[in-house]
N, C-alpha and C positions, 0 to 999 in steps of 0.2 A: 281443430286442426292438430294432427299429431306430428313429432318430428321422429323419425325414421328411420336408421341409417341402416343401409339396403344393404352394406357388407358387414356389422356385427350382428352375431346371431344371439347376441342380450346375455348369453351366459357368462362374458366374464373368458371367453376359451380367449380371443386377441388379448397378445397384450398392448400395456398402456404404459408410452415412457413420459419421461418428462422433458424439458427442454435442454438438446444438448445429452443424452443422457439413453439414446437410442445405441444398441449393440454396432458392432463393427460390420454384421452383414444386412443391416438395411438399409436402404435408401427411398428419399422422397421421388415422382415423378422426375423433379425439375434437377436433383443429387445425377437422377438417370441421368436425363437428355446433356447433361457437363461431363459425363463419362463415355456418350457415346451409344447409349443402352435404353433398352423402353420397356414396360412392365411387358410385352409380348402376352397377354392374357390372364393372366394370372394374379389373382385375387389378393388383395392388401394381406400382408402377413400381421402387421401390429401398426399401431397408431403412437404419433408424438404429440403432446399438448405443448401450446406455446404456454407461455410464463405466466398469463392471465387466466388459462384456464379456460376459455374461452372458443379459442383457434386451434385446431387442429390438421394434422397433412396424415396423411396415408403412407406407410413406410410398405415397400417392396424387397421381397427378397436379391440380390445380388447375383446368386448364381442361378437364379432359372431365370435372371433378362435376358433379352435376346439383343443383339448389333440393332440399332436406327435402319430404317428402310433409308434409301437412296434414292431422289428424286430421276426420273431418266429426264432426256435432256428435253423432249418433249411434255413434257409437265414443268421446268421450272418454265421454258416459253414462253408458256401458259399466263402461265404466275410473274412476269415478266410484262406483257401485253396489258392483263388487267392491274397489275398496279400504274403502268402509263397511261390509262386510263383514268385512274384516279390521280393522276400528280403533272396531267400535260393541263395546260390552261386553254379553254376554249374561246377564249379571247383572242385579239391581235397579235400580242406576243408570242404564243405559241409557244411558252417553254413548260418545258418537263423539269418540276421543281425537286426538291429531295423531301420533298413532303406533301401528304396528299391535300391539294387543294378544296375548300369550304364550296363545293357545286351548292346545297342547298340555300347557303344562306348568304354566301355570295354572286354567286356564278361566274366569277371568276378570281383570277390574282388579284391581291390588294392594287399593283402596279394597274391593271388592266378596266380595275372597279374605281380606284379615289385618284390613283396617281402617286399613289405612293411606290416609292424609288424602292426597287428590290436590290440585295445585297448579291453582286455576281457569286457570292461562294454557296449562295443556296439554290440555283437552279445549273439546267445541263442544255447547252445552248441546242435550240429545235434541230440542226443537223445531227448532231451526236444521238438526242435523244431518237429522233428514227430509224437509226444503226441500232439502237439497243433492241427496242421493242418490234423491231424487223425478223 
């Protein structure tokens, strides 16, 4: 098995910073999305090494990001519906918790499964929770 990296082309042309120590016009991915900005296509400009030597992130030019797409209102809906899907209990209680529920290995809320007393500051009472994902 060989390891591969599909954006250096092995001569040496990328550069290679060290940690902390990356010029002022690049940024990582995640440097973007905290700015507001996404690499918009465009191919790693130079790479950063973490401190180990080990780790590395892909650094993107600055001025050819482009603005974050905007979700329209029918996609976060979407995205809305199936996380209440994953976080309403299909159990008796019927609430939309703020975290998605163990279906596989539970099948339901702790509350729902042993008895165990849920903490009101962690779920969203079944009426409210219908109004959302409505």
């Amino acid at each position: 098995m060989v390891d591969v990296d599909p954006h250096d082309p092995g001569d040496g042309s990328l550069p290679v910073y060290r940690w902390r120590q990356a010029g002022p016009g690049y940024a990582t991915r995640r440097q973007l999305r905290a700015m507001g900005l996404r690499p918009g296509g465009q191919e790693p400009a130079a790479r950063i090494e973490c401190r180990t030597g080990r780790r590395f992130a892909w650094l993107y030019r600055i001025d050819l990001a482009l603005p974050k797409r905007i979700p329209t209102l029918a996609q976060e809906a979407a995205l809305d519906r199936a996380m209440a899907a994953r976080q309403q209990c299909p159990g008796p209680c019927g609430r939309r918790y703020h975290h998605c529920i163990p279906l596989r290995t539970l099948g339901s809320c702790l509350e729902c499964h042993d008895g165990t007393p849920a903490d009101p500051s962690t779920y969203i009472t079944p009426a409210a929770a219908q109004r959302l994902a409505a």
